[in-house]
MARKOL-848215 format. One record per residue (C-alpha): residue number from 0; y, z, x. Coordinates in Angstrom, 2 decimals. Layout:
# residues N
num->NUM&v->Y&w->Z&u->X
...
END
This chain:
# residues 408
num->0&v->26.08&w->-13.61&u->-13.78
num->1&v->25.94&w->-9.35&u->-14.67
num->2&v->25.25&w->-7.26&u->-12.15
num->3&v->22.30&w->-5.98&u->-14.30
num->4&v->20.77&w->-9.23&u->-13.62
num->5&v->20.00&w->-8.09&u->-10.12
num->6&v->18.78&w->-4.78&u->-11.21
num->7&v->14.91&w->-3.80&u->-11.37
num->8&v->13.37&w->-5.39&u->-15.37
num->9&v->12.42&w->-2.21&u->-17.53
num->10&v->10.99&w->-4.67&u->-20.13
num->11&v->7.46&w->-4.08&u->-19.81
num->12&v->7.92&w->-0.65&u->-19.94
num->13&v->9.90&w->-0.76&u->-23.30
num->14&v->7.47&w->-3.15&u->-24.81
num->15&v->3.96&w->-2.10&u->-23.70
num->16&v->3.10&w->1.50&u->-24.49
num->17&v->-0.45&w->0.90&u->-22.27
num->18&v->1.23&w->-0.18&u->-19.55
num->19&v->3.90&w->2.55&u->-19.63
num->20&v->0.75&w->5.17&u->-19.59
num->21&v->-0.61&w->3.51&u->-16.84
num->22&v->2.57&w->3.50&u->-15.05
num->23&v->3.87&w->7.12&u->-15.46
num->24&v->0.01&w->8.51&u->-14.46
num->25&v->-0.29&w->6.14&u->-11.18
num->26&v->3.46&w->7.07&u->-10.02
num->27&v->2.35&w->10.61&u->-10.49
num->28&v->-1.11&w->10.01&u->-7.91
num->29&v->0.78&w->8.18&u->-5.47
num->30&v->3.41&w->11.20&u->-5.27
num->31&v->0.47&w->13.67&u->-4.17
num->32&v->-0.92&w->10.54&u->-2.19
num->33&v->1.80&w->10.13&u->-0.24
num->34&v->2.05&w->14.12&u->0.61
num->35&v->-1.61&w->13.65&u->2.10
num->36&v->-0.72&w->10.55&u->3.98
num->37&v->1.77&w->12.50&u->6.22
num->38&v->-0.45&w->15.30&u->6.49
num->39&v->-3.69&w->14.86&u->7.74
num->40&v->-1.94&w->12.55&u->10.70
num->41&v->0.13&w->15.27&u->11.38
num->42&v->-3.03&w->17.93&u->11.26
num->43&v->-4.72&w->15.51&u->13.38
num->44&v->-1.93&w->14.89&u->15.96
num->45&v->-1.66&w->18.89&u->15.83
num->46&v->-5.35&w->19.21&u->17.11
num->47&v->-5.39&w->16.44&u->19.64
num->48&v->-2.08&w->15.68&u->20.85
num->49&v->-3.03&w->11.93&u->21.25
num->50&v->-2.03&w->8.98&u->19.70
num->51&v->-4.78&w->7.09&u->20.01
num->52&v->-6.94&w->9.81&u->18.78
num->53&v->-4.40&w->9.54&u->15.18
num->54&v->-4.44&w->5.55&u->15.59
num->55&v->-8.26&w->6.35&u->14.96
num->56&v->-7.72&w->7.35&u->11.31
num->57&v->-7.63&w->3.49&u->10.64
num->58&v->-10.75&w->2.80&u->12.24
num->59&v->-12.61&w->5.33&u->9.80
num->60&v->-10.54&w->4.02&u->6.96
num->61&v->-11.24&w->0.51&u->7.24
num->62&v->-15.40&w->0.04&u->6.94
num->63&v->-15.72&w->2.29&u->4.09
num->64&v->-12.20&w->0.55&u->2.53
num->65&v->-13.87&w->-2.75&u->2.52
num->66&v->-17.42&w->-1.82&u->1.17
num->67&v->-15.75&w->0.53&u->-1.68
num->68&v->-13.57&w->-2.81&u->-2.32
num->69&v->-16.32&w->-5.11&u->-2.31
num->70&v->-18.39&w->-2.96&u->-4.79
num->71&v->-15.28&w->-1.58&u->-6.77
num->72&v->-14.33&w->-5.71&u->-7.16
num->73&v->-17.28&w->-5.87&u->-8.74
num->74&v->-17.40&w->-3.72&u->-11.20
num->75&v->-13.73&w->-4.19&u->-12.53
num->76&v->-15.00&w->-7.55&u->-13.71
num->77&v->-18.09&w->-5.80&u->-15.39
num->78&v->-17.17&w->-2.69&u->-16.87
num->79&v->-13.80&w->-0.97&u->-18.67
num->80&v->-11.64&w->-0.74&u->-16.31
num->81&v->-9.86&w->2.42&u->-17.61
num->82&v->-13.38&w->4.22&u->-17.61
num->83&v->-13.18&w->3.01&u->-13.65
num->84&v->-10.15&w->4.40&u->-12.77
num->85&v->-11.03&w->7.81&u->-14.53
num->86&v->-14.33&w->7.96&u->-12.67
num->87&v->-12.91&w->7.51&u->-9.39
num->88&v->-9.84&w->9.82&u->-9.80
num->89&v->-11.95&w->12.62&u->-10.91
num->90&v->-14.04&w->12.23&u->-7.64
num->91&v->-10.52&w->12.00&u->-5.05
num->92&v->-9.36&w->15.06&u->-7.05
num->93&v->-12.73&w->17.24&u->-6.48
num->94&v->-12.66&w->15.75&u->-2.72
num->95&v->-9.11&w->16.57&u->-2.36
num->96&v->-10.27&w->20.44&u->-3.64
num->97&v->-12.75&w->20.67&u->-1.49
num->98&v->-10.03&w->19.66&u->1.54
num->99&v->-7.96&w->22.28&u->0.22
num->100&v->-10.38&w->25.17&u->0.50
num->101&v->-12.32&w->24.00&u->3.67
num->102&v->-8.25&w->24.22&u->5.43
num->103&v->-7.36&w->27.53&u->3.65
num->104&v->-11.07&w->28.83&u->5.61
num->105&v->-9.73&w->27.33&u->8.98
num->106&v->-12.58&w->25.13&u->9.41
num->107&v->-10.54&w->21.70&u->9.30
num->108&v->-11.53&w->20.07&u->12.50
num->109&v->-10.99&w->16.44&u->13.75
num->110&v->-14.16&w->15.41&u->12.88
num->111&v->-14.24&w->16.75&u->9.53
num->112&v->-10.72&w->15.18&u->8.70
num->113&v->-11.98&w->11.86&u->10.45
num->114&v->-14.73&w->12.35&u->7.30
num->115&v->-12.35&w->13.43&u->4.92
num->116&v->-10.38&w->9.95&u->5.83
num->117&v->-13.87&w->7.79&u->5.33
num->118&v->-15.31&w->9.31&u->2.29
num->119&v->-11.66&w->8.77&u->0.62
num->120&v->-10.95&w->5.39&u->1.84
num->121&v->-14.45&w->4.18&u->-0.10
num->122&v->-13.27&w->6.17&u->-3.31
num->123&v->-10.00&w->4.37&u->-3.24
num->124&v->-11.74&w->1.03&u->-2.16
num->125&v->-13.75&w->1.24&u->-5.36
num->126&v->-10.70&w->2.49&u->-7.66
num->127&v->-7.99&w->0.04&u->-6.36
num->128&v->-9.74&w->-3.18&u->-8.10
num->129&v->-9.83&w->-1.69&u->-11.42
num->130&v->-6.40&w->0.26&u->-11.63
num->131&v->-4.92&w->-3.50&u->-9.92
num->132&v->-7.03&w->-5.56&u->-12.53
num->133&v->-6.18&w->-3.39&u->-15.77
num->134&v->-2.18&w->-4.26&u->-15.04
num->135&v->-2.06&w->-7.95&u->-16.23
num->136&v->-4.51&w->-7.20&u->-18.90
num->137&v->-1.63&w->-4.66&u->-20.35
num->138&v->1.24&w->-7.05&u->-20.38
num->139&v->1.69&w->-10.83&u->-20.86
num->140&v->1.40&w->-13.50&u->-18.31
num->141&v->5.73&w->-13.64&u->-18.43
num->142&v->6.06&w->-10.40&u->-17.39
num->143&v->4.10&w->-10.47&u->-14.07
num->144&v->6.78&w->-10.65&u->-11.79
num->145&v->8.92&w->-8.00&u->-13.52
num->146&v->5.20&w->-6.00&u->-13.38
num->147&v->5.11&w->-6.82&u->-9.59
num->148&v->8.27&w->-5.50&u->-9.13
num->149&v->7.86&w->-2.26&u->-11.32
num->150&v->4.51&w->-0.98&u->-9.71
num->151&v->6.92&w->-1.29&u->-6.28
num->152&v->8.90&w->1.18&u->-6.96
num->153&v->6.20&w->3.26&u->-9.16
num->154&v->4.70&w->3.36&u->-5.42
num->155&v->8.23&w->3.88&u->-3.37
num->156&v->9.67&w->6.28&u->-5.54
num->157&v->6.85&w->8.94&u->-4.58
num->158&v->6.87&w->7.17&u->-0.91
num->159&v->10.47&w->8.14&u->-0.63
num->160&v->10.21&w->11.95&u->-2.02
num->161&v->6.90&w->12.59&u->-0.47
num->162&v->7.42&w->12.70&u->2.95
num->163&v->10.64&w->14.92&u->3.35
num->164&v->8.99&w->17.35&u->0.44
num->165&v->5.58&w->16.91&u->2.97
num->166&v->7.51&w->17.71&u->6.28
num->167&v->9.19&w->20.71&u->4.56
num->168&v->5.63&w->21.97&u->3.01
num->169&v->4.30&w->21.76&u->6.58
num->170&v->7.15&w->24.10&u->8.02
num->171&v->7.07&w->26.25&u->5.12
num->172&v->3.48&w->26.58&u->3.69
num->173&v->-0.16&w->26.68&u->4.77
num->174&v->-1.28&w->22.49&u->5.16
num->175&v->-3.93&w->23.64&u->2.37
num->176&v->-0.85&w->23.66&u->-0.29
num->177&v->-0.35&w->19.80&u->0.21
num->178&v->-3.98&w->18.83&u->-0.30
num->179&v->-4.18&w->20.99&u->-3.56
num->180&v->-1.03&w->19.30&u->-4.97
num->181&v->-2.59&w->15.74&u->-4.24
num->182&v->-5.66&w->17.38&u->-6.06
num->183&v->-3.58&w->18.44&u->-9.00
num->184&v->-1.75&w->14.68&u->-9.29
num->185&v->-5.16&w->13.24&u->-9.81
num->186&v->-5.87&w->15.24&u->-12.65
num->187&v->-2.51&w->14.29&u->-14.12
num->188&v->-2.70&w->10.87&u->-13.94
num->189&v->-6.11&w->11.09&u->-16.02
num->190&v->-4.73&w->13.16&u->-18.67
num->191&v->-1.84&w->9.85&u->-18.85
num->192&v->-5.06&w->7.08&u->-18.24
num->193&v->-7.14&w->8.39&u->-20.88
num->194&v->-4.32&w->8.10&u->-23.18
num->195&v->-4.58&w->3.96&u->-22.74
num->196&v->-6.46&w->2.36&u->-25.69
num->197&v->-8.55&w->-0.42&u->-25.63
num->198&v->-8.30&w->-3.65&u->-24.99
num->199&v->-11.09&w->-2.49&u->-22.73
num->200&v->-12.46&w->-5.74&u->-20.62
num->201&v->-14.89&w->-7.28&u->-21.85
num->202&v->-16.32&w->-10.58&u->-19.73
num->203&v->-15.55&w->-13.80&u->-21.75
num->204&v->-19.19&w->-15.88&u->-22.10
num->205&v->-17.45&w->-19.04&u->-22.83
num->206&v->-15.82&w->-18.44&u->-19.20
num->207&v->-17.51&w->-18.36&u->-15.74
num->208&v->-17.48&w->-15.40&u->-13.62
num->209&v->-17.59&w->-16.33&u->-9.56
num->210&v->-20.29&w->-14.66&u->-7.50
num->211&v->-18.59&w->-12.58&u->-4.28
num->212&v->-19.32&w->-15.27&u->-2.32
num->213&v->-17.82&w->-17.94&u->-4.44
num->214&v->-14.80&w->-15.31&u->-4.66
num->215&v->-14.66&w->-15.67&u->-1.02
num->216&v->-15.30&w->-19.43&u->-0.82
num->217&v->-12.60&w->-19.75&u->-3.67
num->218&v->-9.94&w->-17.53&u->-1.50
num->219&v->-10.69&w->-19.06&u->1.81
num->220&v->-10.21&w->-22.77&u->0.73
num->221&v->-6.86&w->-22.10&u->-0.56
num->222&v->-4.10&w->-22.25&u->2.02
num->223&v->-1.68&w->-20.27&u->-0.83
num->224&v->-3.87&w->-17.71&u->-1.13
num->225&v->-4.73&w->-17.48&u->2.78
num->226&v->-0.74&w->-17.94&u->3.29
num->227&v->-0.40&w->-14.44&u->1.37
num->228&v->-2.79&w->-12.43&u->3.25
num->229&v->-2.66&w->-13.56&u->6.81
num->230&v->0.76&w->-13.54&u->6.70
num->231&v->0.78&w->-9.51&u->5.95
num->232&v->-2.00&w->-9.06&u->8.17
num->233&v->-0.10&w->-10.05&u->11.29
num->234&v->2.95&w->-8.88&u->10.58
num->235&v->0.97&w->-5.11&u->9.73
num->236&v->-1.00&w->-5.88&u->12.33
num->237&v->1.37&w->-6.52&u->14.85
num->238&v->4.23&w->-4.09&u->13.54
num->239&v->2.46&w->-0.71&u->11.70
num->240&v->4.12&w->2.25&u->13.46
num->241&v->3.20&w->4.99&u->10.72
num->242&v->0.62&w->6.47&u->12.71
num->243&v->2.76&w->7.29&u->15.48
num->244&v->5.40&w->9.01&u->13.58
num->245&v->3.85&w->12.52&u->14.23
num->246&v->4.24&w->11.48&u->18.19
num->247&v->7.74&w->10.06&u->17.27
num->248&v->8.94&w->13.39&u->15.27
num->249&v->8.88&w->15.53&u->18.45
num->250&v->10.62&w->13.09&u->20.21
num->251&v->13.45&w->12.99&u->18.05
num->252&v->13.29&w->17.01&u->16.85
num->253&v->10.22&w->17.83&u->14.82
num->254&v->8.81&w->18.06&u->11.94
num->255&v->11.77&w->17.39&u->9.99
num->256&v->11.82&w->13.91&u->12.30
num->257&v->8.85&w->13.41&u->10.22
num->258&v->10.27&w->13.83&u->7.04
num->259&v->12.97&w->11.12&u->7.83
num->260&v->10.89&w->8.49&u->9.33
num->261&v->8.19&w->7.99&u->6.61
num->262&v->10.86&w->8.11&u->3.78
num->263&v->13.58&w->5.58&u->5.49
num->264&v->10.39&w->2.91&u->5.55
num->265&v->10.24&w->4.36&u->1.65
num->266&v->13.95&w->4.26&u->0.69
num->267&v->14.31&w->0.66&u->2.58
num->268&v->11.39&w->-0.21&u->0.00
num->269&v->12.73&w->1.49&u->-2.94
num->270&v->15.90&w->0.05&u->-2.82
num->271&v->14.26&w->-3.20&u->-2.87
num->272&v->12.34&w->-2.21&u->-5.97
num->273&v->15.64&w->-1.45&u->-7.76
num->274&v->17.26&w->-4.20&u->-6.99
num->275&v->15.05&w->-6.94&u->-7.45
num->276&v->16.18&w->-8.70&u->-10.72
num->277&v->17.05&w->-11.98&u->-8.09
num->278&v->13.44&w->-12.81&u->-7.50
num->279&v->13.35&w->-14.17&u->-10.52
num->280&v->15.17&w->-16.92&u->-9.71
num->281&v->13.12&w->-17.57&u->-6.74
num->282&v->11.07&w->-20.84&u->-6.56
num->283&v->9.58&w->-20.99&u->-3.29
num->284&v->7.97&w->-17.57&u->-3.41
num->285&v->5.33&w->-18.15&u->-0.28
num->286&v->8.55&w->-18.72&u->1.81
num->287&v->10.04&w->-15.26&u->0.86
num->288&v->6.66&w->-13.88&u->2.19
num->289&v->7.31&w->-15.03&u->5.57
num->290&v->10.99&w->-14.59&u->5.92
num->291&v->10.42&w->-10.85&u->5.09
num->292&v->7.34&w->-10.50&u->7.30
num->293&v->9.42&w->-12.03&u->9.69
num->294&v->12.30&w->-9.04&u->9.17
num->295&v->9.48&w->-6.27&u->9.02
num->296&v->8.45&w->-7.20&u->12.26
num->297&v->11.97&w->-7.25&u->14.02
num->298&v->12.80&w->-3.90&u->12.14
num->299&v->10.05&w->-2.62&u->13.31
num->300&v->11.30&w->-3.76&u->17.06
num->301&v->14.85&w->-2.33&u->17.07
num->302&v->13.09&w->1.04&u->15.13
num->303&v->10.91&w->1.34&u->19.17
num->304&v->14.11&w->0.48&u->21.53
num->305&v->16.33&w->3.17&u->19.22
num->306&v->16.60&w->6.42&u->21.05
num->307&v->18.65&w->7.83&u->18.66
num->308&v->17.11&w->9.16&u->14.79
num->309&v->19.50&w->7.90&u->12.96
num->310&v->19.44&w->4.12&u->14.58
num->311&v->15.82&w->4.41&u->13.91
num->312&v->15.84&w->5.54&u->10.32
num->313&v->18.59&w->2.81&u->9.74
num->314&v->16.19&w->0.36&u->11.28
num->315&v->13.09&w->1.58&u->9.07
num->316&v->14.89&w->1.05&u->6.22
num->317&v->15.63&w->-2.34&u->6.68
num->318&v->11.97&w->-2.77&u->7.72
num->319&v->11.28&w->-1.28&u->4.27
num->320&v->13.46&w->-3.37&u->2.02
num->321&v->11.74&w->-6.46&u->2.99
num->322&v->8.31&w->-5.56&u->3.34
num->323&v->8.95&w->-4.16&u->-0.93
num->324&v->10.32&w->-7.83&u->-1.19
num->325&v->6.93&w->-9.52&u->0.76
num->326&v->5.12&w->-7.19&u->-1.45
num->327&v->6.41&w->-8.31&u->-4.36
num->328&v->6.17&w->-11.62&u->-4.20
num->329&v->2.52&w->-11.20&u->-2.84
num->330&v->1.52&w->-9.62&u->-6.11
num->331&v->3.36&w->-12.01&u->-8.40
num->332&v->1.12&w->-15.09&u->-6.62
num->333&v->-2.14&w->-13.30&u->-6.80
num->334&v->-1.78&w->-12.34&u->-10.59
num->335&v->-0.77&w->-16.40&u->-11.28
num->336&v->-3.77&w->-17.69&u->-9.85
num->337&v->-6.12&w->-15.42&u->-10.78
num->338&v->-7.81&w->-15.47&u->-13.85
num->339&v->-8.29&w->-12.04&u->-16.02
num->340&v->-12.51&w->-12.35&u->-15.44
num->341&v->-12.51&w->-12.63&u->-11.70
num->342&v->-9.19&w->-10.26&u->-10.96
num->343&v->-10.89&w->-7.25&u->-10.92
num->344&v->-13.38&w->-9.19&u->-7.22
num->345&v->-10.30&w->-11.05&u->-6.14
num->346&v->-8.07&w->-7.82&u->-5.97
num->347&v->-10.81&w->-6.60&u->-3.89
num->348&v->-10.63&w->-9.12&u->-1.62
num->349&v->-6.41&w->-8.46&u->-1.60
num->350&v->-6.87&w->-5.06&u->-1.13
num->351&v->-8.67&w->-5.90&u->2.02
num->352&v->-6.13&w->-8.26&u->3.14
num->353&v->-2.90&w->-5.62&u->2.48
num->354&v->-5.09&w->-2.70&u->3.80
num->355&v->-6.84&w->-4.35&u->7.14
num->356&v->-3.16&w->-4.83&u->8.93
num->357&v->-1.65&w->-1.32&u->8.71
num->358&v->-5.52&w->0.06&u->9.65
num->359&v->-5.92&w->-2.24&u->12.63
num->360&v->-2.36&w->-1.96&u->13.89
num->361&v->-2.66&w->1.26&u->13.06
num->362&v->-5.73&w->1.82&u->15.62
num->363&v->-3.91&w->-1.26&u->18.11
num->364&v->-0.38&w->0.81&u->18.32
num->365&v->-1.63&w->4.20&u->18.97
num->366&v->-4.41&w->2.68&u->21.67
num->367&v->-1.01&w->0.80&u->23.33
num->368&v->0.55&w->3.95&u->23.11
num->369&v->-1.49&w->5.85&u->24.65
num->370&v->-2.06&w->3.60&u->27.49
num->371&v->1.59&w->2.63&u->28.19
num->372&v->3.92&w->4.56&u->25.89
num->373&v->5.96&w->4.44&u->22.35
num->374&v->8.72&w->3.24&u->24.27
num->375&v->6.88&w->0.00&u->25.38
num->376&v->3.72&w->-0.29&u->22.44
num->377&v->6.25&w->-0.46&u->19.59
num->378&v->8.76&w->-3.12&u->20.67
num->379&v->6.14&w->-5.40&u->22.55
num->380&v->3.48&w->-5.60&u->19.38
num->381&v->6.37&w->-6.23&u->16.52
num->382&v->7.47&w->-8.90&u->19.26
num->383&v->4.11&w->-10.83&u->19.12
num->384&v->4.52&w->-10.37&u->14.95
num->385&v->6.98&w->-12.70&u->14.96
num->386&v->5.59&w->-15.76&u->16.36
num->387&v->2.01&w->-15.77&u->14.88
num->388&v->4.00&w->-15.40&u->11.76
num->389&v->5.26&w->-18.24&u->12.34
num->390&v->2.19&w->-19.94&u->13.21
num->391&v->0.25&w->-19.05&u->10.40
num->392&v->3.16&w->-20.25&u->8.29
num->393&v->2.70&w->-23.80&u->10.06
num->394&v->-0.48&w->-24.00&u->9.53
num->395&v->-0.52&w->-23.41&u->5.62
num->396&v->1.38&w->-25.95&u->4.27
num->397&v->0.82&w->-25.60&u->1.13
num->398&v->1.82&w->-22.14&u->1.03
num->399&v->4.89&w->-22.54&u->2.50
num->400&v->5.78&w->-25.46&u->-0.43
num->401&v->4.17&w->-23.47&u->-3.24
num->402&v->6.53&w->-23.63&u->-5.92
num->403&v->6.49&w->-20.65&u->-8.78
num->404&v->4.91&w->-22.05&u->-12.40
num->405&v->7.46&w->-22.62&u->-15.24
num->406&v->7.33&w->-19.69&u->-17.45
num->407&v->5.59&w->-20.50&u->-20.91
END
């Protein structure tokens, strides 16, 4: 067996010039996204000094995530998709402007970034569905997996280079310069979008479309599809430590700390990403879910007893790695069993299910935090990860036995 067999498949990239537009313009939003995503925590954590009061920006995320994902569902499986995704990326890059010149003034306060995170979170909550439900329409059903795969690194390549780039634009420029940057990737990536021609989607009337609730109905009565979302939700849940970075950073030196700590989660999962031809050969795929939850969380428990940087960051990548590899397999499943004229509402409902656990634990780690310490929150959550893991696991048979489909 080559060594290239173990190496991330370029293949739909080569073959399918839509979904090598789509790819190139969504690596180049997530770059500026991930700039953003270290900085207003860090802005925040600047003008409160509390963990919990950071561990917030989940609770203002999540209501508006979920309504933006129910309605954004909804219209991927009505409208173009591509005319979607331009829609909403115009409106993060004008919001992202207006960011931009409200922190330049020095009127950026906690409230107004608490808004800033709400207003955003629906925008993306309506644009995830479409940009998640125009993928498998761009490439054949065989190439899912090595799709799955791709838009991992697409979204760890900018995760690893954003944060140190983000930590050294916070010691070096106004924060102002990192919203307008995140501003200007939106505007790229719809000068690459608009370059995708059609197949537009267009419903099928010889095939059924399922209501929201029959969506819901659908998702809840399968134990495979269950398997793959409450599995992440516990182990995010249980083991999200993101939002304390900012607090961990001046433990362990600053704001270069920062830097480090966001992109060793980011390299762990870029690695993964790179070298992920082997999932191929992968049957039981809800299995690898849980065995790499199951990693993420004790990562995540070694990264809060390290009192060293480096022990940390070593830890955070492993954490990384596997959570790319739970990720990967997570996407692979949900493309399989969803059909092309009810993705668009059913990545809705994923997008809630990947999103909930990092916003929650989010909100859960910096409360613990802030009532005990890092030292104690971080370790003692991942710890209680591990064995509802494995109880969810138990409980969802099926999931645990589900065995990939032959490819045609």
């Amino acid at each position: 067996m080559s060594a290239r067999s173990y190496l991330l498949d370029l293949s739909p990239l080569k073959k399918h010039r839509n979904y090598r537009l789509l790819f190139s313009g969504q690596m180049i939003s997530y770059f500026g996204t991930s700039l953003t995503q270290v900085a207003v925590p860090y802005q925040i954590h600047l003008l409160t000094h509390s963990t919990a009061q950071v561990g917030m920006i989940g609770i203002f995320q999540l209501g508006p995530l979920a309504l933006g994902g129910i309605l954004g569902g909804k219209l991927a499986d009505q409208e173009d998709r591509r005319r979607l995704i331009l829609r909403f990326e115009l409106a993060l890059a004008i919001l992202l402007g207006a960011l931009a010149i409200i922190t330049a003034r020095g009127e950026a306060t906690t409230a107004l970034l608490y808004s800033f995170v709400a207003i955003s979170s629906f925008f993306t909550g309506l644009h995830r569905p479409a940009l998640d439900a125009l993928g498998p329409q761009l490439v054949p059903k065989d190439d899912y997996l090595a799709m799955s795969a791709l838009n991992g690194f697409r979204f760890t390549f900018s995760a690893l280079i954003g944060p140190s780039l983000a930590a050294w634009l916070i010691s070096a420029f106004p924060m102002q310069w990192i919203y307008a940057i995140d501003s200007c990737s939106y505007l790229l990536s719809i000068f690459w979008v608009y370059q995708i021609k059609p197949p537009a989607y267009v419903p099928d009337p010889n095939k059924i479309e399922l209501s929201w609730s029959e969506g819901f109905s659908r998702a809840w009565k399968s134990p495979l599809l269950l398997g793959t979302y409450f599995v992440d939700i516990a182990a995010m849940g249980f083991a999200y430590p993101a939002l304390l970075f900012p607090a961990l950073s001046e433990r362990f030196g600053g704001s270069r700390a920062l830097g480090f700590l966001h992109s060793s989660v980011a390299l762990g999962a870029f690695l993964a990403s790179i070298f992920s031809g082997w999932t191929k050969r992968i049957e039981f795929q809800g299995r690898m879910i849980t065995y790499a939850s199951l990693v993420w969380c004790a990562g995540v428990l070694c990264m809060g007893l390290s009192p060293w940087l480096p022990a940390a960051c070593f830890f955070l990548v492993i954490a990384g790695f596997f959570d790319m590899i739970s990720g990967i397999f997570r996407g692979t499943i949900w493309n399989d069993q969803i059909e092309p004229e009810n993705r668009g509402k059913f990545v809705g409902i994923e997008m809630l299910s990947y999103m909930t656990g990092p916003l929650v634990g989010g909100a859960w780690l910096g409360y613990l935090a802030e009532k005990k310490s890092i030292e104690v929150a971080v370790p003692f959550s991942a710890a209680v990860g591990i064995p509802a893991i494995l109880w969810l696991t138990w409980r969802l048979k099926a999931y645990w036995n589900y065995r990939k489909p032959r490819a045609s």
